[in-house]
N, C-alpha and C positions, 0 to 999 in steps of 0.2 A: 716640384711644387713647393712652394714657400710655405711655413705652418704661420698661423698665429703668432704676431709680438704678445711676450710678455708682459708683465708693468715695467717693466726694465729697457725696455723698446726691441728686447734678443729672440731669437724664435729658442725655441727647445735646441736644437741644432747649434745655434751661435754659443747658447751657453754652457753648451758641453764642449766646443772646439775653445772655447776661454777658459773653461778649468784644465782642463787638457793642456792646451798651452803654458797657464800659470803654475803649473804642479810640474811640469818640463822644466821650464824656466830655474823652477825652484831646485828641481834635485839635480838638475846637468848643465847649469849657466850658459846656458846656448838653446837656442830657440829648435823647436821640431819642424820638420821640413813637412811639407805640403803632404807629400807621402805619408810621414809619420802620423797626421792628424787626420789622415781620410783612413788609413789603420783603424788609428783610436775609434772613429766615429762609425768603423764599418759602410764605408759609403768610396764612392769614385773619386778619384783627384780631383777631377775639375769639380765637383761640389763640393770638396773640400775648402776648394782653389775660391770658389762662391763664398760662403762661409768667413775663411779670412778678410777676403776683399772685404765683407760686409761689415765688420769687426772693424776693421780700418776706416771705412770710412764713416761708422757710427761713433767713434774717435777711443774704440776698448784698447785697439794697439798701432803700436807705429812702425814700421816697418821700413829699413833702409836698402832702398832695387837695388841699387849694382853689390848689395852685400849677402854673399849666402847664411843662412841661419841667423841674420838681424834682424829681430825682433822685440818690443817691451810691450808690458802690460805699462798701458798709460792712463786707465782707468778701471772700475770697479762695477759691477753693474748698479752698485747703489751708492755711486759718487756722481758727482755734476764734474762734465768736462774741465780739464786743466788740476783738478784737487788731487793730490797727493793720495796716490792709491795704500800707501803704507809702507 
């Protein structure tokens, strides 16, 4: 069951697999695997797997398929798409 978007358009869910991922990011320059972030988030892979997808195509991160662990944060929840997350 999907919660409420925030003002941000992210549910609670999206924006803990986003800090989660960007604090990944930051301390081990290589992205968390599916696994890692359904861990973090205490919940099942495939709503994990939910989650990311929804990230992605809300355009928070970009992700490259035939690559394991690529991943960027390509936005901020209080950025406008394509700005320069920092």
């Amino acid at each position: 069951m999907e919660r409420k978007p925030t003002r941000n358009d992210l549910t609670e869910q999206q924006q803990a697999a986003l800090r989660f991922i960007a604090g990944y990011l930051r301390d081990n320059r290589i992205a968390p695997t599916i696994a890692e972030v359904a861990e973090e988030l205490g919940t099942h892979f495939a709503s994990a797997y939910y989650q990311v997808n929804a990230l992605e195509r809300k355009g928070y991160v970009r992700r490259t398929p035939s690559a394991h662990r690529r991943m960027e944060i390509v936005r901020q929840p209080d950025t406008e798409p394509g700005a320069n997350p920092g």
